[in-house]
C-alpha positions as CSV (number, residue, x, y, z in Angstrom):
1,X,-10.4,143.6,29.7
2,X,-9.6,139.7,29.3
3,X,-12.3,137.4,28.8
4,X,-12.9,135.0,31.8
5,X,-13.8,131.6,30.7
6,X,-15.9,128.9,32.5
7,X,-12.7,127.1,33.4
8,X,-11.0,129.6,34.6
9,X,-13.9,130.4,36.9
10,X,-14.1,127.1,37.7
11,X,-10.7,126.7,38.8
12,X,-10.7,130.0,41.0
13,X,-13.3,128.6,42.7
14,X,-11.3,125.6,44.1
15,X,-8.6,127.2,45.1
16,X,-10.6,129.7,47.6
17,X,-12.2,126.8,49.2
18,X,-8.4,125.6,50.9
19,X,-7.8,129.6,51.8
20,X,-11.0,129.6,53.2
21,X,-10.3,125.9,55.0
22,X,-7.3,127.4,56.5
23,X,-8.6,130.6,57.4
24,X,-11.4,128.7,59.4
25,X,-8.5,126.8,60.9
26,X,-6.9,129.2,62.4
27,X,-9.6,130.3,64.1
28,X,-10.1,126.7,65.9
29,X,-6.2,127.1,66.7
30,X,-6.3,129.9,68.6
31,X,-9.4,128.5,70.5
32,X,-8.1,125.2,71.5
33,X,-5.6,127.1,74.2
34,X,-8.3,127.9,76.5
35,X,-8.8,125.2,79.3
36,X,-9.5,124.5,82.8
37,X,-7.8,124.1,85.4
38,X,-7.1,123.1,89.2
39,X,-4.0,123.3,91.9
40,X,-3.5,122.2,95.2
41,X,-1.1,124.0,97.6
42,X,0.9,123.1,100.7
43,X,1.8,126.6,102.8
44,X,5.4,128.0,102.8
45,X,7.2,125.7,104.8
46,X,9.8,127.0,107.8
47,X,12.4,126.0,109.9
48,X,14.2,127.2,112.8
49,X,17.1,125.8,114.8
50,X,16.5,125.0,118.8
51,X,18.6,126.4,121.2
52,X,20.8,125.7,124.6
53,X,21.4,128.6,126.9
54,X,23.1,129.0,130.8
55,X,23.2,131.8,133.0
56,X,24.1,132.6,136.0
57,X,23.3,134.7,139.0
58,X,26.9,136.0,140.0
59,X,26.5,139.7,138.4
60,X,30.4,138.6,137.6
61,X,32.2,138.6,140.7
62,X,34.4,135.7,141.9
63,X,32.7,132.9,144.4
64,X,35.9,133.2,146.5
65,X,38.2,136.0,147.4
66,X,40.0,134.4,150.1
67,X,43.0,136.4,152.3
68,X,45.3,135.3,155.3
69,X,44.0,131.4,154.7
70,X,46.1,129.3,157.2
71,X,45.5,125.4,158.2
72,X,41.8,124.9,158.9
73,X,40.5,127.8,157.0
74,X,37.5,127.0,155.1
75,X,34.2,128.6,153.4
76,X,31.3,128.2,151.0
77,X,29.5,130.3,148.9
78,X,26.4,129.0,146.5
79,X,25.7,130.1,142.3
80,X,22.1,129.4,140.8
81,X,22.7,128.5,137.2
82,X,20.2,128.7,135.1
83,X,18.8,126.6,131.7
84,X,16.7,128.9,129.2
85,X,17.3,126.7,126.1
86,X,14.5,124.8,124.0
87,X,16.4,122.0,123.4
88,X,17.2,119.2,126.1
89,X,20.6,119.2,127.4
90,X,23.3,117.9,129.6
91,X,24.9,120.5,131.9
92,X,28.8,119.5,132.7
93,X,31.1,121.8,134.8
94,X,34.7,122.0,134.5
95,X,37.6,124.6,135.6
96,X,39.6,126.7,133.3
97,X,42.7,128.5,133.8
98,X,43.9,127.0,137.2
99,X,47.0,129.2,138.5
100,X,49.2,128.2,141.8
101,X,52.3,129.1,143.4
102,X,54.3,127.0,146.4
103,X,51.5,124.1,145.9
104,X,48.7,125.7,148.0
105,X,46.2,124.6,145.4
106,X,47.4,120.8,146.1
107,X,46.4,121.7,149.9
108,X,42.9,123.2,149.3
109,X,39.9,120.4,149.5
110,X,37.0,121.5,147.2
111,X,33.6,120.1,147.3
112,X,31.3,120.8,145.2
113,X,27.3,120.1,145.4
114,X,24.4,120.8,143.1
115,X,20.4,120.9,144.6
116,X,18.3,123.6,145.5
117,X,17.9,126.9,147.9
118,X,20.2,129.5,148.4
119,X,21.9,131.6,145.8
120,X,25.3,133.4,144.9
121,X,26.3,135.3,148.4
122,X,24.0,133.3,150.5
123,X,23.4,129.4,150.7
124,X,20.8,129.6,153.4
125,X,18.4,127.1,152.3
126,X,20.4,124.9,150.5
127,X,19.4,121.3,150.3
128,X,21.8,118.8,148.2
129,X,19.8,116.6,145.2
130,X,19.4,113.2,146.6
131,X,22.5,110.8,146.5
132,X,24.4,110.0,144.1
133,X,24.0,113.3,142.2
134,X,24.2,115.2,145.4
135,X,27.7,116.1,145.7
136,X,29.5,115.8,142.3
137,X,33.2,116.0,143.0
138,X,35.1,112.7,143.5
139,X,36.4,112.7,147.6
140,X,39.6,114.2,148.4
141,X,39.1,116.8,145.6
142,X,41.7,119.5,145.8
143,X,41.9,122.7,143.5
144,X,45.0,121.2,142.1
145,X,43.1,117.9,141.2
146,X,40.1,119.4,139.9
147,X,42.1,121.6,137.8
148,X,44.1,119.2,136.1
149,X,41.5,116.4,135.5
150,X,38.1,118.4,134.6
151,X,39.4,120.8,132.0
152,X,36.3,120.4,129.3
153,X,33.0,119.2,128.4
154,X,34.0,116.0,128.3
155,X,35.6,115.7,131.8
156,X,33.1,117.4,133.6
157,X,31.4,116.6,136.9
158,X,27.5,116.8,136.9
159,X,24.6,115.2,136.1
160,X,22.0,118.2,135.0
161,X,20.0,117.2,132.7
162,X,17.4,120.0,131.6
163,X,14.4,118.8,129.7
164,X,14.5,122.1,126.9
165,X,10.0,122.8,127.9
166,X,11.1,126.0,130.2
167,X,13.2,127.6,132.8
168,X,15.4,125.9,135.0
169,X,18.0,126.1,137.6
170,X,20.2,124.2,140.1
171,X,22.4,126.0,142.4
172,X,25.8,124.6,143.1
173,X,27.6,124.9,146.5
174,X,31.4,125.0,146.3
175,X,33.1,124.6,149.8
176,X,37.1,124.6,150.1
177,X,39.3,124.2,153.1
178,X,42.6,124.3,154.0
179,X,44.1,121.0,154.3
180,X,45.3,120.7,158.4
181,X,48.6,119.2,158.0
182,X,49.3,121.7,155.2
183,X,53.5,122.3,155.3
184,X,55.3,125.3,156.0
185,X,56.3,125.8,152.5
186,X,52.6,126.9,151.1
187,X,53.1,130.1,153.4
188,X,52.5,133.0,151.3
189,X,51.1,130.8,148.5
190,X,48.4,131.7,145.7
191,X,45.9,129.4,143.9
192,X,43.3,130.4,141.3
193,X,40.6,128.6,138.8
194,X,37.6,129.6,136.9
195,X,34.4,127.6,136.8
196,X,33.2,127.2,133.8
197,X,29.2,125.7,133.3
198,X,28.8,124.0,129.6
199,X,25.5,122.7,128.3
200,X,25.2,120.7,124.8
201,X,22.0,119.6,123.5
202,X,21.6,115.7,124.4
């Protein structure tokens, strides 16, 4: 067995004290990840898009269907349309699809109110909003007029303005007539429109 002099013993013993050093500091390493800590938090954040939204009361029959008219005939009938959206809005009415043969749409007057009371089939009741939103077609309104000129949103007749907090309704009465001096030549005649209700959030 070799003989181990006081130098060499000397020398092995400063090299163990580094392995040691960094033994010890590895320790310290691993110990310096701990910390503490703190967060704040703001809940889940959501979103969800308003709404506009008509109905009507007319169970999807026609307002009018008018036989054997002649000079003078006339009628009414009422519609309760009704706001359910939770946005405000702007209610416009327009026709669509007006159809008419030997010009008797151009000798049928319509008028047109909105206000309260009455409802589809019946317009007992009925009391027109105060003036001018009262009645909202121009004078001397016929089918063929209306028809032609108030095709959209945008060249619409009303003035509805729901407010988007709950329910709400106006009932419209449409009355047409007949023009008196209508000619001859509308005999046997046919006119048709739709009515079409359009709200868009204001």
């Amino acid at each position: 067995m070799p003989r181990v002099t006081p130098r060499a013993a000397r020398l092995a013993a400063w090299i163990a004290i580094p392995a040691a050093l960094v033994a010890s500091g590895a320790v310290v390493s691993t110990a310096s990840y701990s910390a503490f800590s703190a967060t704040t938090v703001n809940p889940t954040s959501n979103w969800t898009a308003g709404s506009v939204a008509l109905s009507d009361d007319d169970n999807n029959t026609a307002l009018f269907t008018a036989t054997a008219l002649k000079p003078g005939s006339t009628g009414a009938n009422c519609i309760t349309v009704t706001s359910t959206g939770s946005l405000a809005s702007t209610v416009k009415l327009y026709a669509t699809n007006p159809q008419t043969t030997n010009a008797l749409a151009s000798n049928i007057t319509l008028t047109i109110e909105q206000g309260t009371g009455g409802g589809f089939g019946s317009c007992t009741g009925f009391t027109p909003a105060a003036s001018p939103n009262g009645t909202i077609t121009p004078a001397n309104t016929t089918l063929a007029s209306f028809g032609s000129s108030s095709t959209n949103f945008a060249t619409g007749l009303g003035s509805w303005a729901p407010t988007g907090s709950g329910s709400e309704s106006r009932v419209y009465r449409v009355t047409y007539t007949v023009k008196s001096d209508a000619p001859n030549s509308v005999q046997g005649g046919t006119a048709s429109l739709g009515l079409t209700w359009e709200a868009q959030n204001s």
